[in-house]
C-alpha positions in Angstrom: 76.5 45.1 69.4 73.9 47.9 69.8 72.2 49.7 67.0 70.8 53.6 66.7 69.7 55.4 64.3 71.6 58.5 63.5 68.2 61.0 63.9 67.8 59.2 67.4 70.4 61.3 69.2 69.0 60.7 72.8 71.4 59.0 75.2 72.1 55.0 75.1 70.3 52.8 77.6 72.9 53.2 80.5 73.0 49.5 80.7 74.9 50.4 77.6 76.9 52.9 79.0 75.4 56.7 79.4 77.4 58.2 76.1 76.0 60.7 73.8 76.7 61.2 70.1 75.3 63.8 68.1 75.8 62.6 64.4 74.4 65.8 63.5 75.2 67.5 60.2 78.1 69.7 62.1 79.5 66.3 63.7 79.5 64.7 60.2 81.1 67.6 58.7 84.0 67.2 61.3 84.7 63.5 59.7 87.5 63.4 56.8 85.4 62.1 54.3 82.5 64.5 54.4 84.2 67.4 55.6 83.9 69.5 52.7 80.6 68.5 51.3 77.6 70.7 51.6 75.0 70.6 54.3 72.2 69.9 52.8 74.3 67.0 51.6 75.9 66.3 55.1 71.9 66.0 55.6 71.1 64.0 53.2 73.7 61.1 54.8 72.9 61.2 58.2 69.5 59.8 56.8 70.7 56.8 55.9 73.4 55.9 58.9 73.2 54.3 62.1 75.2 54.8 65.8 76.3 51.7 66.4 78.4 50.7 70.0 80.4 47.6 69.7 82.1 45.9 73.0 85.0 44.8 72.8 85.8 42.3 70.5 82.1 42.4 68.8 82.1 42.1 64.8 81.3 44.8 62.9 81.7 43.3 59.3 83.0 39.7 58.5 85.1 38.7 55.6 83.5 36.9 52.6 80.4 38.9 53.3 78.5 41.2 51.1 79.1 45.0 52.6 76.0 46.4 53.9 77.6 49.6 55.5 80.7 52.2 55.2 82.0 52.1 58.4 83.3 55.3 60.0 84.9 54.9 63.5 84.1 57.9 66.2 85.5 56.3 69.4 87.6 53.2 69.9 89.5 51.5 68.1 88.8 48.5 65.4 91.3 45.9 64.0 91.0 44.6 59.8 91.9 41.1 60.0 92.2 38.5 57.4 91.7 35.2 57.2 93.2 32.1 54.9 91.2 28.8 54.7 94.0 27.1 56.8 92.9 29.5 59.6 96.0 31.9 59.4 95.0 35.0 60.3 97.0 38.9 60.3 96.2 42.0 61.3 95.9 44.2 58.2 95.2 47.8 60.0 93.9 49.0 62.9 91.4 51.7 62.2 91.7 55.3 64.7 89.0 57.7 65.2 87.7 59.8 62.1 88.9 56.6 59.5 86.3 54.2 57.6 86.0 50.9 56.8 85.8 48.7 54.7 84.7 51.7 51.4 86.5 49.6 48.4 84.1 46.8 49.1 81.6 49.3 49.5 81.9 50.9 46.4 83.2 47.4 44.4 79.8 46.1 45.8 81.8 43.1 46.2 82.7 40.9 49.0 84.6 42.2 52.1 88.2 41.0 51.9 88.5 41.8 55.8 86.8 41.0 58.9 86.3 44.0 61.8 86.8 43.6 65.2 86.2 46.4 67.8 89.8 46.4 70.0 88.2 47.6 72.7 84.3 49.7 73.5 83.9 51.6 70.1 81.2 53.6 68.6 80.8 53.6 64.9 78.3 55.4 62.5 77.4 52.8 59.9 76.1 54.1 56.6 74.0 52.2 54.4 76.3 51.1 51.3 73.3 50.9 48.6 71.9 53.9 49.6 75.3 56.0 50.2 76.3 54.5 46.0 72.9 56.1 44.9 73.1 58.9 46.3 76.9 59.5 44.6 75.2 58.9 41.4 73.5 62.2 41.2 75.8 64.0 43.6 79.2 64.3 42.1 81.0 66.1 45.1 80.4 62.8 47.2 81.5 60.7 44.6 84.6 62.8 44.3 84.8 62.8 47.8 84.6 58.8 47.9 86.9 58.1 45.1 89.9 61.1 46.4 89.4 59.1 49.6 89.7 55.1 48.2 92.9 56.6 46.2 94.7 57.1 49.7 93.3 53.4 51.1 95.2 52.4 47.8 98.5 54.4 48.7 98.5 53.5 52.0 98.5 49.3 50.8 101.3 49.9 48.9 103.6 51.7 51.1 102.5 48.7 53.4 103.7 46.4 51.2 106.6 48.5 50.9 107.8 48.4 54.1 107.1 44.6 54.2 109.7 43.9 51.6 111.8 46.6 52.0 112.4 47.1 55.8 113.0 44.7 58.4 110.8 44.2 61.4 113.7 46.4 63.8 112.6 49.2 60.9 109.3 48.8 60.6 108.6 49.1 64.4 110.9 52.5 64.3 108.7 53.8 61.9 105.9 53.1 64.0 106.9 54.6 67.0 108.3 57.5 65.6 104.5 57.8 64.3 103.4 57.8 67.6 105.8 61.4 67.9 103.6 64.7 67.7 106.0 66.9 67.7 108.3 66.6 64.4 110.6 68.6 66.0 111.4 66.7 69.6 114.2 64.3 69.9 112.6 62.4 72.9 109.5 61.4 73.7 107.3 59.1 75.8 103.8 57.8 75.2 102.4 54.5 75.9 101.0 51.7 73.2 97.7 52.0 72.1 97.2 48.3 72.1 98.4 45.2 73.4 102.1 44.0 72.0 100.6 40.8 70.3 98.1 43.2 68.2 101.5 45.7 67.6 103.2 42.2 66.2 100.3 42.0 63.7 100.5 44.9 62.7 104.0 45.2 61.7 103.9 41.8 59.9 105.8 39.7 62.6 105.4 37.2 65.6 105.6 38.1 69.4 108.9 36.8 69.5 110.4 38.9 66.3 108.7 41.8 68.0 111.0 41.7 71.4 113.6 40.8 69.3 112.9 44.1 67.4 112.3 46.1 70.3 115.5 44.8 71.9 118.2 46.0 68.5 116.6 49.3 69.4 117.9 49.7 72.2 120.7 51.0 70.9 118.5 53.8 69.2 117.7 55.3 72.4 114.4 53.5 72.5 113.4 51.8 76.3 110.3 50.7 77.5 108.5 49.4 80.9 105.2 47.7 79.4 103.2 50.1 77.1 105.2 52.5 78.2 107.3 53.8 75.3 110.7 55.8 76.0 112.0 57.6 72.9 115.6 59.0 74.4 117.5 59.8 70.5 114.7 60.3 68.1 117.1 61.7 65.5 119.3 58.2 65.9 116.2 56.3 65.5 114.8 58.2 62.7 118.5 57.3 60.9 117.5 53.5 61.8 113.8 53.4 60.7 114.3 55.3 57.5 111.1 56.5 57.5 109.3 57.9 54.1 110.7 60.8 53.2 114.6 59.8 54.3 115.1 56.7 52.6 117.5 56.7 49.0 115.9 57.1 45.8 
């Protein structure tokens, strides 16, 4: 894993691959969490971040560990795993561009329940966690920002333990997919996985063999697919399937 400071914004060794970043105040600005702070504030962060570029499979944080950073993803892709003592491991989420990592740690100043993992070549700006807390202290529009933005982390568990209990793994893959759908509108569509089918499994709580299993009963949802390629040929059929939020009873 390669380190940079943020105010270094000259090109990467191209052993490491000729990329530019420019974690400039305007390329801050364009990330969720900052997006409607000030500049002079947007200014004041950049100060105290790093670019980091992770290979594949390099660690970023490490469950059990104190947090050192907030974690904001720019390129790649990065899987939250966790760990029991027996060695068990799941996927918890896999974290897209524009998304951080791991902030209720961060802000709990307390262990990280998670361990990072880039997917594949990512490039991260890391943000000092000490430094990022003081600097909310005095400035209440980042501390707004942070909490508004920890509130959502906390939605987002519970509608994933939601779906664990209350939808099978035939359901939960529908509502995957039909995430995967830009256009709320179509009824078909093609794209292909973002990840390997093991990491999909993981994801949506299940083994390999539950996955195919789940990809074969929808099937008769119009859904077909060659690989990572993804064929949606009924989205409104599926969407009746999956019950995704929004359609389900009350």
């Amino acid at each position: 894993m390669y380190r940079q400071s943020a105010q270094d914004l000259d090109e990467i060794d191209g052993n490491r691959g000729a990329a530019t970043m420019e974690a400039s105040v305007d390329r801050i600005g364009t990330i969720p969490l900052f997006e409607l702070l000030a500049p002079p504030l947007r200014k004041q962060i950049e100060g105290i971040g790093e670019l980091v570029t992770a290979e594949q499979d390099d660690l970023l944080s490490r469950q059990g560990a104190m947090p050192g950073f907030l974690h904001i993803l720019l390129e790649g892709q990065v899987a939250l795993t966790s760990a029991m003592a027996d060695g068990i491991t799941a996927v918890v989420s896999v974290v897209h561009p524009g998304a951080h990592f791991i902030l209720s740690s961060v802000l709990a100043e307390l262990p990280y329940l998670m361990t990072a993992r880039a997917v594949m070549r990512s490039r991260v700006l890391a943000i000092d966690g000490p430094s990022l807390l003081r600097l909310a202290e005095h400035e209440p529009s980042l501390a707004n920002a942070l909490l508004h933005s920890v509130s959502h982390e906390f939605r987002g568990m519970v509608q994933q333990v939601r779906d664990l209990k209350l939808r099978t793994a035939a359901q939960r893959l529908g509502c995957y997919l039909l995430d995967r759908v830009n256009d709320s509108k179509a009824r078909e569509a093609d794209f292909r996985l973002p990840f390997e089918k093991g990491l999909l499994a993981a994801l949506i709580g299940c083994g390999q063999e539950t996955l195919s299993r789940a990809f074969a009963a929808l099937r008769a949802s119009g859904v077909e697919t060659h690989g990572s390629l993804v064929i949606l040929h009924d989205i409104p059929r599926l969407r009746m399937l999956a019950a995704p939020d929004g359609l389900e009873a009350p």
